[in-house]
N, CA, C and O atoms as a printed pandas DataFrame, in Angstrom:
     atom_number atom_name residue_name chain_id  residue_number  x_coord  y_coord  z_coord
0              1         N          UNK        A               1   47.801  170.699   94.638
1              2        CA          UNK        A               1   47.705  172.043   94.089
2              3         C          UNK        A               1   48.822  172.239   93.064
3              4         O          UNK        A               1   49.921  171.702   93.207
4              5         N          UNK        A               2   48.486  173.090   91.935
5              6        CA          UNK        A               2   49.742  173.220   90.962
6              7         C          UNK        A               2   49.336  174.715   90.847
7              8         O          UNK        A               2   48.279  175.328   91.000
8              9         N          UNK        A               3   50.755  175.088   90.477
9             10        CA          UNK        A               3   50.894  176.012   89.958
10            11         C          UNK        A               3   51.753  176.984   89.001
11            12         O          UNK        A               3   52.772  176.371   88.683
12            13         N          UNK        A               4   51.729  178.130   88.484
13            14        CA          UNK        A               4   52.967  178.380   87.922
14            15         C          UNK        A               4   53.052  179.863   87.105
15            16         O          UNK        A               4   52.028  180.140   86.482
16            17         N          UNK        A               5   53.905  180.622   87.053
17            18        CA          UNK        A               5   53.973  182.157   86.948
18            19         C          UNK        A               5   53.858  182.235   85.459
19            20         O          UNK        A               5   53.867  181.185   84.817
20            21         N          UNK        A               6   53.763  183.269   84.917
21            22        CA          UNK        A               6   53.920  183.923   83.780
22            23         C          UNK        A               6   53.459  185.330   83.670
23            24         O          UNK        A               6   52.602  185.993   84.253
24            25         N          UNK        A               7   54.377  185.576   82.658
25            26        CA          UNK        A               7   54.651  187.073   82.174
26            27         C          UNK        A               7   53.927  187.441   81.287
27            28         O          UNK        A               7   53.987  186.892   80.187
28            29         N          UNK        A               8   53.022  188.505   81.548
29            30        CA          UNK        A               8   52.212  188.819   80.593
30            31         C          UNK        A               8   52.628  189.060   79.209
31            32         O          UNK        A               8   53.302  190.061   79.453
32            33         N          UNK        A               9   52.731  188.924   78.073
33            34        CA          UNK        A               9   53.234  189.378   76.695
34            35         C          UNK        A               9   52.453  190.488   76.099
35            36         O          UNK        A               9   53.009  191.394   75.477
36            37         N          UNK        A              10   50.999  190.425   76.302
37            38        CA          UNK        A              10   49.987  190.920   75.216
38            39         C          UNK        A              10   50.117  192.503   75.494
39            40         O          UNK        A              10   49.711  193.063   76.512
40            41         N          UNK        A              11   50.783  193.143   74.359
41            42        CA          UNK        A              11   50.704  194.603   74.535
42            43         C          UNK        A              11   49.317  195.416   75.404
43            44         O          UNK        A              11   49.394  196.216   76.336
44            45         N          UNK        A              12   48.402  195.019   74.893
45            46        CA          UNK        A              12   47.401  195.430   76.126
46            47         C          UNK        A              12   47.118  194.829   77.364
47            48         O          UNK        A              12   46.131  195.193   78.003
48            49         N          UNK        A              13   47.922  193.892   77.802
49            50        CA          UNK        A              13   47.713  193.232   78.674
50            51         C          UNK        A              13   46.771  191.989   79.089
51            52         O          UNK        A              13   46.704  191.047   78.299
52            53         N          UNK        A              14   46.043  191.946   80.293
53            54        CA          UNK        A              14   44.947  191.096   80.308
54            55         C          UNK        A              14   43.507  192.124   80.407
55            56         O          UNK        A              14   43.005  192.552   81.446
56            57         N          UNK        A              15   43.043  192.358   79.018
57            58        CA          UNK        A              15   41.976  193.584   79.088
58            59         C          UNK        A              15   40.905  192.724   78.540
59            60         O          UNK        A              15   41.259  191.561   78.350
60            61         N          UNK        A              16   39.710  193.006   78.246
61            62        CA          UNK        A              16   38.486  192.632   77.866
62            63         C          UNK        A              16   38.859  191.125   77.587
63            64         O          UNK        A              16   39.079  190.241   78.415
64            65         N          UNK        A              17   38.874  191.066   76.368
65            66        CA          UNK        A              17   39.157  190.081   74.912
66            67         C          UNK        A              17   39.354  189.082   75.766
67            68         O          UNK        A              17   38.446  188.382   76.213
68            69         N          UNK        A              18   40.675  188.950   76.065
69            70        CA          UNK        A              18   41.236  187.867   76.961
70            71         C          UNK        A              18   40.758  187.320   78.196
71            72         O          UNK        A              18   40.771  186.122   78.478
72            73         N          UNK        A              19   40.479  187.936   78.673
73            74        CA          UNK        A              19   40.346  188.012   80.283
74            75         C          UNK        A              19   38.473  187.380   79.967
75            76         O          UNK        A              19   37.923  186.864   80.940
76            77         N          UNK        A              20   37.866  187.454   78.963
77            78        CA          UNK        A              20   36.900  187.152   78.553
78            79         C          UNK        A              20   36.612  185.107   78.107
79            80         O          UNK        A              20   35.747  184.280   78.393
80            81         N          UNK        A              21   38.030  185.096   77.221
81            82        CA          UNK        A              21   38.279  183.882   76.958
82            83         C          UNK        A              21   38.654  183.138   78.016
83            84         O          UNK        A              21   38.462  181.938   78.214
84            85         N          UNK        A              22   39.395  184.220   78.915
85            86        CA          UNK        A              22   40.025  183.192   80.167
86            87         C          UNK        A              22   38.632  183.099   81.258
87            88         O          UNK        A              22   39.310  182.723   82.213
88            89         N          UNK        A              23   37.952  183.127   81.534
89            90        CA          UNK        A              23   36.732  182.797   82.316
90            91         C          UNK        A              23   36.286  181.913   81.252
91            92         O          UNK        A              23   36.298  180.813   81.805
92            93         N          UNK        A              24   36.033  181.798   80.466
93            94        CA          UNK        A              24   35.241  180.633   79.770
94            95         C          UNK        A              24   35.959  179.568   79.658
95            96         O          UNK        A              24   35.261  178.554   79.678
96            97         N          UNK        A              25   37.267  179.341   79.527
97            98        CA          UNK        A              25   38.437  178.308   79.880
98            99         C          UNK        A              25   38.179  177.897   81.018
99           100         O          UNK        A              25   38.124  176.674   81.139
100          101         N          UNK        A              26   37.941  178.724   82.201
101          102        CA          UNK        A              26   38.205  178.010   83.668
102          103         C          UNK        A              26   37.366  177.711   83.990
103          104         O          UNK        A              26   37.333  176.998   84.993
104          105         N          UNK        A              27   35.798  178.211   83.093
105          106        CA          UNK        A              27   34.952  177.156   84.089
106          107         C          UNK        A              27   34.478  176.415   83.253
107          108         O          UNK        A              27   33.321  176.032   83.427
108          109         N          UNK        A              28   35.330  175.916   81.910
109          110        CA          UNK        A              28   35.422  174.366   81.841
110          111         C          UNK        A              28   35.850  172.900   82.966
111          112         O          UNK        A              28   35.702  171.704   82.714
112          113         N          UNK        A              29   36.481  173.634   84.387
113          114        CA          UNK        A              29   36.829  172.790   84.970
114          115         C          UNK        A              29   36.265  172.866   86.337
115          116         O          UNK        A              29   35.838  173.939   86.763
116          117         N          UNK        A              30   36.240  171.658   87.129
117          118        CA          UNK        A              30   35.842  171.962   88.435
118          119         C          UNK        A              30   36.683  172.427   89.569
119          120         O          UNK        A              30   36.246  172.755   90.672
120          121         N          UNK        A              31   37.811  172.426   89.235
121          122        CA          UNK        A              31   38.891  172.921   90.010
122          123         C          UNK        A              31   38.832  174.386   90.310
123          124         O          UNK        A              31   38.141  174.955   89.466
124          125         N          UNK        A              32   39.361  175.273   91.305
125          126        CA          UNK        A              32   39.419  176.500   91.916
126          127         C          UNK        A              32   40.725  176.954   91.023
127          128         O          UNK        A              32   41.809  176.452   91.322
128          129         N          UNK        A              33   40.652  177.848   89.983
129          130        CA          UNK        A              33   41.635  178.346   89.594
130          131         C          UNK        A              33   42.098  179.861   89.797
131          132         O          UNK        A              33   41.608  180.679   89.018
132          133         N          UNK        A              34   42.781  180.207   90.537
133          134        CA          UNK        A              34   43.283  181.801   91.115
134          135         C          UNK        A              34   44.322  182.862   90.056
135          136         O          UNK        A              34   45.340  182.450   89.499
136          137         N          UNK        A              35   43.976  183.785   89.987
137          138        CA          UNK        A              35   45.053  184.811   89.450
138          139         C          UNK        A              35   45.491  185.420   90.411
139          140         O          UNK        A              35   44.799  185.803   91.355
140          141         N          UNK        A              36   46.829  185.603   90.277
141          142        CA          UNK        A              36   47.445  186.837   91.804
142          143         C          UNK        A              36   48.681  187.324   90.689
143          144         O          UNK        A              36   49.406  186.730   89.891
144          145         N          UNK        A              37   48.438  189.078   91.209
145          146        CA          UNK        A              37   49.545  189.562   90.752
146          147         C          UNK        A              37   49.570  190.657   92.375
147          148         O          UNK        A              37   48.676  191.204   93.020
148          149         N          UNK        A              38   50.950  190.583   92.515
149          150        CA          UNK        A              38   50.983  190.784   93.611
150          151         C          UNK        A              38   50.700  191.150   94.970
151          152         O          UNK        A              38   51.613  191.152   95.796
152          153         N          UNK        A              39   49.371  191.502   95.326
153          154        CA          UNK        A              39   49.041  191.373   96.514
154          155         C          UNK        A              39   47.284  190.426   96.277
155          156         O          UNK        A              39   46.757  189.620   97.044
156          157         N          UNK        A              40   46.790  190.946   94.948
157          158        CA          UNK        A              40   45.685  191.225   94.766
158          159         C          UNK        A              40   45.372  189.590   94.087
159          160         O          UNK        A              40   46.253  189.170   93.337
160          161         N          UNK        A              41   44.561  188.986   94.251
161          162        CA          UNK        A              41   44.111  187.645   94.040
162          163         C          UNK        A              41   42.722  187.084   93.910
163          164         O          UNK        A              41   41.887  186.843   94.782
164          165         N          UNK        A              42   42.671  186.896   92.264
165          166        CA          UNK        A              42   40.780  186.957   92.134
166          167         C          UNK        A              42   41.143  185.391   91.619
167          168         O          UNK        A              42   42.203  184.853   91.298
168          169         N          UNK        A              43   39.639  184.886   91.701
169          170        CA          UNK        A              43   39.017  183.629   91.026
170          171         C          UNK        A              43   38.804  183.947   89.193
171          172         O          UNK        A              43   38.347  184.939   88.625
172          173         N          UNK        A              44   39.316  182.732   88.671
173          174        CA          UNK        A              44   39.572  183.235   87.170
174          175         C          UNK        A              44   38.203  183.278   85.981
175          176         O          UNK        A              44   38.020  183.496   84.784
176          177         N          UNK        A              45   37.268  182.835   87.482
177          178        CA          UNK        A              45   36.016  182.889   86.404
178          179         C          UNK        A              45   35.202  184.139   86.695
179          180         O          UNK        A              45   33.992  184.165   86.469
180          181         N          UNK        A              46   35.850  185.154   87.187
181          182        CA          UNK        A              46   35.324  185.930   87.813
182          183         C          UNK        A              46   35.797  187.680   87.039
183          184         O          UNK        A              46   36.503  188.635   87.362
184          185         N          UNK        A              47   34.825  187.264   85.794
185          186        CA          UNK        A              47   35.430  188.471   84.959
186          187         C          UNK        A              47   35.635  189.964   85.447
187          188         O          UNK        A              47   36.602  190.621   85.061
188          189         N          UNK        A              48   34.734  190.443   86.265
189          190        CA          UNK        A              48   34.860  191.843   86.246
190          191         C          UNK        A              48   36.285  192.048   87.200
191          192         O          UNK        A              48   36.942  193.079   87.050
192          193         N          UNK        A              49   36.699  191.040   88.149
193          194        CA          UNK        A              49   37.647  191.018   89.069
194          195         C          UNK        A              49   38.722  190.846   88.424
195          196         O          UNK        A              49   39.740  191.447   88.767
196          197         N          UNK        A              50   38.708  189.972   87.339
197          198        CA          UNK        A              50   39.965  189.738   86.782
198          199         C          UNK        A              50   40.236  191.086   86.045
199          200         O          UNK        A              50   41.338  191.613   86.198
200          201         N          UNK        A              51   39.552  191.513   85.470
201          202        CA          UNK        A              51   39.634  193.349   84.583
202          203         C          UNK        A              51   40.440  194.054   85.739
203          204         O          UNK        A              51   41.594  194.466   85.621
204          205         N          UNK        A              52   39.627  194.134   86.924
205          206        CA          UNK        A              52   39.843  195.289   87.970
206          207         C          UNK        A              52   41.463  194.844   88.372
207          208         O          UNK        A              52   42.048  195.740   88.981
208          209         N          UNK        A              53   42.062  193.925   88.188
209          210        CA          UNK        A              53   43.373  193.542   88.652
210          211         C          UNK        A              53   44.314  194.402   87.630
211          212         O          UNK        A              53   45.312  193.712   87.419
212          213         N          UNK        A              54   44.368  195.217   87.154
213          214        CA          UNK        A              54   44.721  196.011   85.807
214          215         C          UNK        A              54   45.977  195.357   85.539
215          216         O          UNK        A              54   46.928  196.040   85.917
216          217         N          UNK        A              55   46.325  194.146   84.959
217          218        CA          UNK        A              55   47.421  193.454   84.711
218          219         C          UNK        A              55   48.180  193.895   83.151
219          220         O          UNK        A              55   47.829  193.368   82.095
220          221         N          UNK        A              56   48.969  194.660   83.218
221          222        CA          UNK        A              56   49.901  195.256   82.250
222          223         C          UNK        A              56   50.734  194.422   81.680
223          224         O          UNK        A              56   51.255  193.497   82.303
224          225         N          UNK        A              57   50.927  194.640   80.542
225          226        CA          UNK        A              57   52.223  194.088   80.013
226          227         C          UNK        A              57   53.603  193.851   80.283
227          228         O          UNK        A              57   54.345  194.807   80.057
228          229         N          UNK        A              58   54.153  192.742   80.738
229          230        CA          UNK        A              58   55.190  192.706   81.380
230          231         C          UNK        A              58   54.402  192.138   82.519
231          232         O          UNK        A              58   54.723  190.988   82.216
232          233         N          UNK        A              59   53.744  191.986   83.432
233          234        CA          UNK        A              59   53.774  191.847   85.088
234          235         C          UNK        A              59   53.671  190.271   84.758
235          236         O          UNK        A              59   53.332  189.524   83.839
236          237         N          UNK        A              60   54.329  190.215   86.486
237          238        CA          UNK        A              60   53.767  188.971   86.122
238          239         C          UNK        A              60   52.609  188.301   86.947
239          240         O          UNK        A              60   51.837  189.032   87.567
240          241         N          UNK        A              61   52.471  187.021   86.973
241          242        CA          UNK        A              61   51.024  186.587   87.590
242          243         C          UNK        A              61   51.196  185.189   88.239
243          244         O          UNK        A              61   51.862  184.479   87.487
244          245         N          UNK        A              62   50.905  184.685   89.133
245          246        CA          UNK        A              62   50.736  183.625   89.517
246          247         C          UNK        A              62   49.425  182.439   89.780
247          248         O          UNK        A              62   48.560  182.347   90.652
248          249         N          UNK        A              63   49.735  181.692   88.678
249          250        CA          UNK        A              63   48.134  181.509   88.531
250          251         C          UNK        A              63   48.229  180.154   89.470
251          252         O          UNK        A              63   49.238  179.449   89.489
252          253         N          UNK        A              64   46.784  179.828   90.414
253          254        CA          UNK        A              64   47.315  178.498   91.120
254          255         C          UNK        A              64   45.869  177.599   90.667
255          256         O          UNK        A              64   44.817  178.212   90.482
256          257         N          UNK        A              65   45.934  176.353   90.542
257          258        CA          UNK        A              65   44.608  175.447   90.194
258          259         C          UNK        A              65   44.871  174.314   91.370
259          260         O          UNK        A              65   45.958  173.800   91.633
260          261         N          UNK        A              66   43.378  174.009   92.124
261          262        CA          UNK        A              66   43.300  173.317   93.460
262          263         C          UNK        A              66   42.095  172.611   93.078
263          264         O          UNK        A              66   41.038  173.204   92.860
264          265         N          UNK        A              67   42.240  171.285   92.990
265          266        CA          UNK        A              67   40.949  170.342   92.822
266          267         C          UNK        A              67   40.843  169.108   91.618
267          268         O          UNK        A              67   41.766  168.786   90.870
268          269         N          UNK        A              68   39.720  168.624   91.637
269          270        CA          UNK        A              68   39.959  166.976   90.865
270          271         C          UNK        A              68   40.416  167.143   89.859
271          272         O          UNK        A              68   41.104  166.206   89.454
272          273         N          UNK        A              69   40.318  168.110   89.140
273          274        CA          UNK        A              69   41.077  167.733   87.888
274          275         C          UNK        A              69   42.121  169.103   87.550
275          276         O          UNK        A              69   42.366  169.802   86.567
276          277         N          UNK        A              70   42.474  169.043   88.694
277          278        CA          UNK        A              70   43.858  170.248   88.723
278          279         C          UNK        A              70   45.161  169.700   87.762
279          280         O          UNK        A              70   46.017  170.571   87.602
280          281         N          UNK        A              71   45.352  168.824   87.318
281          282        CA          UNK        A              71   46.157  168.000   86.311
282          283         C          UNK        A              71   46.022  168.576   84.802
283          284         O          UNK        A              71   46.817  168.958   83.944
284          285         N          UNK        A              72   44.539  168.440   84.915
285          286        CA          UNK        A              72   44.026  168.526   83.508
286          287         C          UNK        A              72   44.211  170.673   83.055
287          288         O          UNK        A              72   44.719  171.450   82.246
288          289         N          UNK        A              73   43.445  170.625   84.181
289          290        CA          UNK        A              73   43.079  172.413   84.382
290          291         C          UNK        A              73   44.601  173.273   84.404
291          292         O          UNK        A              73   44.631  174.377   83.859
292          293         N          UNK        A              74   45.643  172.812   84.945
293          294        CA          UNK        A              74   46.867  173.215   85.001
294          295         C          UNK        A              74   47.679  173.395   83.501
295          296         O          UNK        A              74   48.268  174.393   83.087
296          297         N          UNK        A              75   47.482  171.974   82.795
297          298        CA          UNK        A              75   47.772  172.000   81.354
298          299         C          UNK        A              75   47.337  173.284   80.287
299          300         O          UNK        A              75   48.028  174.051   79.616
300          301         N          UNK        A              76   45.647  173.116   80.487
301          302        CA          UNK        A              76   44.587  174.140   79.739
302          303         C          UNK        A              76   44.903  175.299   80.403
303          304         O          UNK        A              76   44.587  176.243   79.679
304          305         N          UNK        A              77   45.358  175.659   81.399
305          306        CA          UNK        A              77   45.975  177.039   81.712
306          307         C          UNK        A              77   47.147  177.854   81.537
307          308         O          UNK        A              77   47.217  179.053   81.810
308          309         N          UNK        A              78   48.092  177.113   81.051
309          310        CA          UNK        A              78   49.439  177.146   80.810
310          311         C          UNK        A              78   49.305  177.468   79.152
311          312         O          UNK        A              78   49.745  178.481   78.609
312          313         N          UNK        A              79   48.694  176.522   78.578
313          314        CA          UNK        A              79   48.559  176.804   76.985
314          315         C          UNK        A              79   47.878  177.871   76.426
315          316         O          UNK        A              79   48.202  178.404   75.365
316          317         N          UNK        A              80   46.313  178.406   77.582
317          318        CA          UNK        A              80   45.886  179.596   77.212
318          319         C          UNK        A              80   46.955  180.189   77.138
319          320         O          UNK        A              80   47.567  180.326   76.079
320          321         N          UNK        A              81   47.361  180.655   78.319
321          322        CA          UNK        A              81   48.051  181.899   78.439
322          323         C          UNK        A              81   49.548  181.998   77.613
323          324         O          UNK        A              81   50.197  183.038   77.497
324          325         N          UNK        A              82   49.858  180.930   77.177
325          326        CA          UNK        A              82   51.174  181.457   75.939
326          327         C          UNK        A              82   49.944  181.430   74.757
327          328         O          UNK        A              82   49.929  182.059   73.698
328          329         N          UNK        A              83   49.362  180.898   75.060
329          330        CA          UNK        A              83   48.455  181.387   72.943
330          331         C          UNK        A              83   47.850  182.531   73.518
331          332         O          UNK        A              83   47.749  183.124   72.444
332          333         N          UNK        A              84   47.328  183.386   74.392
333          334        CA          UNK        A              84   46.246  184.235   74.206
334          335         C          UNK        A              84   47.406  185.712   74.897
335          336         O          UNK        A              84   47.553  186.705   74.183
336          337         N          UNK        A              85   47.943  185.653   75.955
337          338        CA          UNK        A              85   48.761  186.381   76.516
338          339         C          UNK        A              85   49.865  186.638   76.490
339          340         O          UNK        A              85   50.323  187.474   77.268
């Protein structure tokens, strides 16, 4: 399992746009990839859940990737989120 935090940047946060790109990123892979910001913890291909997590600017998030190509999926998740967030 890998994983690893980050701070949201994007003045609007993780709203439509993004949160749009980021489901189409994750299920490029077969791996289980999770968002958690603090209590609350959705699956990242799972757009309307990821919206409902109302992730603001500034918070932060802990994203975790579990499965065969959690190597690969860990990389492509790390790079979204400094280019898009």
């Amino acid at each position: 399992m890998k994983s690893f935090e980050y701070v949201i940047n994007d003045e609007l946060g993780l709203h439509a746009r993004p949160a749009g790109l980021l489901v189409k990123e994750a299920k490029k892979f077969s791996s289980k990839i999770m968002v958690k910001k603090e209590e609350k913890e959705v699956q990242a291909t799972q757009l309307m859940m990821l919206m409902g997590m109302a992730v603001k600017k500034g918070a932060e998030v802990t994203v975790t990737i579990e499965g065969e190509d959690e190597e690969e999926a860990a990389k492509a998740m790390e790079t979204f989120f400094k280019d898009n967030l």
